[in-house]
C-alpha positions as CSV (number, residue, x, y, z in Angstrom):
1,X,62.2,-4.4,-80.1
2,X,58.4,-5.9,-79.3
3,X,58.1,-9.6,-79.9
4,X,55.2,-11.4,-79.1
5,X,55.8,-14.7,-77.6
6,X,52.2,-16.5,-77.0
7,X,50.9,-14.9,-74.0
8,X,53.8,-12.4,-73.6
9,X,55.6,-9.8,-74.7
10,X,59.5,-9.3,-75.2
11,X,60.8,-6.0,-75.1
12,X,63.7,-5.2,-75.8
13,X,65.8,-1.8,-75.0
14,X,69.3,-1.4,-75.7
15,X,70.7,-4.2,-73.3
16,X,67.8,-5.0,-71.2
17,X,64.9,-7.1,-71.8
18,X,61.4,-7.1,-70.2
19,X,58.9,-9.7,-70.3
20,X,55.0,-8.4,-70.1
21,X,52.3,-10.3,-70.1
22,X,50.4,-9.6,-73.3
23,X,47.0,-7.0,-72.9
24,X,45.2,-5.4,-74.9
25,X,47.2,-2.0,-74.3
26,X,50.3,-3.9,-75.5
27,X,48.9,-5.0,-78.6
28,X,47.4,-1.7,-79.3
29,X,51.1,0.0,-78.4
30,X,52.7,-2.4,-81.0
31,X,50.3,-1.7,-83.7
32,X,50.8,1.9,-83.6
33,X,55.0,1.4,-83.3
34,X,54.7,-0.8,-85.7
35,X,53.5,2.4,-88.2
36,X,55.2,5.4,-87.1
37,X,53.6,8.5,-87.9
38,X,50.3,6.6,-89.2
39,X,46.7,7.5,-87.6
40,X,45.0,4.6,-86.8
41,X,41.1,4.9,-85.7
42,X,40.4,3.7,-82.3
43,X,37.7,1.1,-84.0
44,X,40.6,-0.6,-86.5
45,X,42.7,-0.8,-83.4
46,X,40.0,-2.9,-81.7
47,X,39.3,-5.0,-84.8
48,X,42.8,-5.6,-85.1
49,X,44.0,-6.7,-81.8
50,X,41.2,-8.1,-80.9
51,X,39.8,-9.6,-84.1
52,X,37.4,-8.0,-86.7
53,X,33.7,-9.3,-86.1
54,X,32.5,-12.8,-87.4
55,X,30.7,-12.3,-90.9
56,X,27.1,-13.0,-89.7
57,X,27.4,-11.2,-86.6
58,X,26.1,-7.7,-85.3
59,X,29.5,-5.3,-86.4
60,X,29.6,-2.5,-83.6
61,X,30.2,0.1,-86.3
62,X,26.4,-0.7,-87.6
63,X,25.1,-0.2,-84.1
64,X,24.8,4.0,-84.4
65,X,24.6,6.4,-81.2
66,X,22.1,8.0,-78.4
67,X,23.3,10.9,-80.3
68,X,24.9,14.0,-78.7
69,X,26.0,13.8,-75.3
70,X,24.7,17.2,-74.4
71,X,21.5,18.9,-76.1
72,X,21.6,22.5,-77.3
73,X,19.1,23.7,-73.9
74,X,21.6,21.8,-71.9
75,X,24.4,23.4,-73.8
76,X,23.0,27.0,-73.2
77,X,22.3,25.8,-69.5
78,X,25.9,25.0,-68.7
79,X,27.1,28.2,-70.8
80,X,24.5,30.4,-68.9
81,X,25.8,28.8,-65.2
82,X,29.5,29.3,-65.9
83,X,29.2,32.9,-67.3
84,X,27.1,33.3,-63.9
85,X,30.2,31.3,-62.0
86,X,32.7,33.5,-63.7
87,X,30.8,36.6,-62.3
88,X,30.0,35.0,-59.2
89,X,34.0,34.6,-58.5
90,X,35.2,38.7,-59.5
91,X,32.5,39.6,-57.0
92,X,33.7,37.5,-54.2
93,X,37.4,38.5,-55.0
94,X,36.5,41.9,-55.1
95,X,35.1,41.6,-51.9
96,X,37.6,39.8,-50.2
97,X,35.2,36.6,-50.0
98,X,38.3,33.7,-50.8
99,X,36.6,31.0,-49.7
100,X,33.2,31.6,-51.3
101,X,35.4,32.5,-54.6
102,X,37.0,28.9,-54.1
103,X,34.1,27.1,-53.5
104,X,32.7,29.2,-57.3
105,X,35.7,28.3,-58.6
106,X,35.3,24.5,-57.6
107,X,32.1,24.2,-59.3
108,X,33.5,26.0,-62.1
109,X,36.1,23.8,-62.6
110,X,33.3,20.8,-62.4
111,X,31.2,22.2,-65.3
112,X,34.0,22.1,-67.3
113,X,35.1,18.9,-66.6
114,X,31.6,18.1,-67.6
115,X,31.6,20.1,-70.9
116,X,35.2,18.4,-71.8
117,X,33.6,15.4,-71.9
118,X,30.5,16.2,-73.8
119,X,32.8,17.5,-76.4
120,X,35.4,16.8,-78.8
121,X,38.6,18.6,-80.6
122,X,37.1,21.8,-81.9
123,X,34.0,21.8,-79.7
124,X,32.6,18.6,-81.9
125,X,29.7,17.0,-80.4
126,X,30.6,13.8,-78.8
127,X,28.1,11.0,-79.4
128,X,26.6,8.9,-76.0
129,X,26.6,5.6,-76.2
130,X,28.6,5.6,-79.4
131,X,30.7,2.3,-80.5
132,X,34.0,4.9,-81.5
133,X,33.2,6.7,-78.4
134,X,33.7,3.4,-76.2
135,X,36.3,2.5,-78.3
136,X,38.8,5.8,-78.1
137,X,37.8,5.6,-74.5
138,X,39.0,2.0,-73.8
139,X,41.9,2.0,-76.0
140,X,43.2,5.1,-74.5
141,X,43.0,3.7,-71.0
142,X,44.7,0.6,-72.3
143,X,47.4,2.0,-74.1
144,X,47.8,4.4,-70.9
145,X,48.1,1.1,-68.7
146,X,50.6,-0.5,-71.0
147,X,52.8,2.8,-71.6
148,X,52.6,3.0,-67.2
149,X,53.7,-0.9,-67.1
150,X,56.6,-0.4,-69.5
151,X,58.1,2.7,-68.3
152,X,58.0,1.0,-64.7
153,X,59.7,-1.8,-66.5
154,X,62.4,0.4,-69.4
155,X,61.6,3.3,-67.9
156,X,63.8,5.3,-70.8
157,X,61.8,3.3,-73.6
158,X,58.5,3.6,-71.9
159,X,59.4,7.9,-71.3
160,X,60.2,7.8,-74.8
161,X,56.8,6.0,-76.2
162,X,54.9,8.0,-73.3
163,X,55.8,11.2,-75.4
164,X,55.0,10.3,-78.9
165,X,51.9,8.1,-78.5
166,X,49.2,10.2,-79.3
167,X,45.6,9.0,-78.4
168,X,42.2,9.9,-78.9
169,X,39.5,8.8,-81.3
170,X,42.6,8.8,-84.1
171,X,45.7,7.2,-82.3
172,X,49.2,7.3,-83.9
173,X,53.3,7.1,-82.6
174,X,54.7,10.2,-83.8
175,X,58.4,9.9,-83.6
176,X,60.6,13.3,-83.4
177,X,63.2,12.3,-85.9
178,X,66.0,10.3,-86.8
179,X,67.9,10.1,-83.6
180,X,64.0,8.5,-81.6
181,X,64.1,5.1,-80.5
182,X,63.8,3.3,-84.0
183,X,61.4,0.0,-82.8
184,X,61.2,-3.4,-84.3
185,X,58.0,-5.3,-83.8
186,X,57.5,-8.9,-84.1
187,X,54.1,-10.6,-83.8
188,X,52.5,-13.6,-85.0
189,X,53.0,-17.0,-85.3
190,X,55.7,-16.3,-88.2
191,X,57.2,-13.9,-86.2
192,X,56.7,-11.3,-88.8
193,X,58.7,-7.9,-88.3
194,X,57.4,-4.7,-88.9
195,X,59.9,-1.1,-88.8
C-alpha cells in the first residue's frame, strides 16, 4: 500500500511499514501504480504531481524547442568519426597495438554516449531545450531516486517496482501478471484509493 500522509509517505509491504518523506519521485511512483499497465507522458506526470499551470500563466508545453539536438552535418560528422574509429581499432588489433585499440575504443564508446543522447527510440531526433525533453529527463531521475530509497527501505517491494517501472518520455508500471505485488494507493486529503 502507498498512503500519503501530509508530508509523507506510508508504505506498506506485507507486514512491514516504511515511512518516506514525500518527493516528487514518490508522487510520480504512485501515479503510475496507481494505473498499472497505463502510459502516462512525462509532462501529465509533472502537471499532476506537481500541479497543472495557473490559467493566465506561460504553460511549458506552449514554450516549443531549440530544435534537434544534433544537425544533419553534425550527424554525418559523428557517423563519419566512428566508422573511422571502428577502422582505426581492427588495425591496431591486427597489429597487436592494445593500448592504442583501447584508447580507439574509449572514444568510441564516447561518441556514442553522445549520439544516445542526441537521439531517441528508433533513432528519433531528440529536441534541445525541449519542455518534454526536461520533463522525461527529471522524472526519470526522480522516479529512479524514489525506486533506490524504497528498495533500501522494502527492499522486496522496491526490487519488484524497480522491474516493472518503465520510464522514458511515456512512463508506465507494467505488472507481469496476477501473482505481482497487487498495490493500493491512497492520496489526498479524502484519502482516496486507487487499485
Amino acid at each position: 500500500m502507498f498512503r500519503r500522509e501530509g508530508e509523507y509517505w506510508t508504505v506498506e509491504h506485507g507486514r512491514t511499514a516504511v515511512r518516506l518523506r514525500d518527493s516528487k519521485g514518490l508522487g510520480y511512483l504512485a501515479e503510475l501504480v496507481a494505473t498499472p499497465g497505463v502510459e502516462r507522458h512525462a509532462l501529465d506526470l509533472v502537471d499532476r504531481v506537481e500541479g497543472a499551470p495557473l490559467p493566465g500563466t506561460m504553460d511549458r508545453r506552449a514554450l516549443g524547442d531549440a530544435g534537434p539536438a544534433l544537425d544533419g552535418s553534425a550527424r554525418s560528422a559523428y557517423r563519419h568519426r566512428v566508422e573511422e574509429l571502428r577502422t582505426d581499432i581492427d588495425d591496431a588489433l591486427a597489429g597487436g597495438r592494445l593500448d592504442e585499440a583501447e584508447a580507439f575504443r574509449a572514444e568510441l564508446d564516447q561518441l556514442v554516449a553522445e549520439l544516445a543522447r542526441a537521439f531517441g527510440l528508433g533513432g528519433r531526433d531528440r529536441h534541445a531545450a525541449s519542455a518534454a525533453e526536461r520533463a522525461r529527463l527529471n522524472v526519470t531521475r526522480a522516479l529512479r531516486a524514489a525506486l533506490a530509497r524504497l528498495a533500501e527501505a522494502l527492499p522486496d517491494a522496491g526490487a519488484a517496482l524497480d522491474r516493472r517501472i518503465r520510464t522514458g518520455l511515456y512512463c508506465a508500471y507494467e505488472p507481469a501478471d496476477a501473482d505481482e505485488i497487487r498495490w493500493i494507493v491512497q492520496s489526498g486529503v479524502n484519502g482516496s484509493a486507487s487499485r
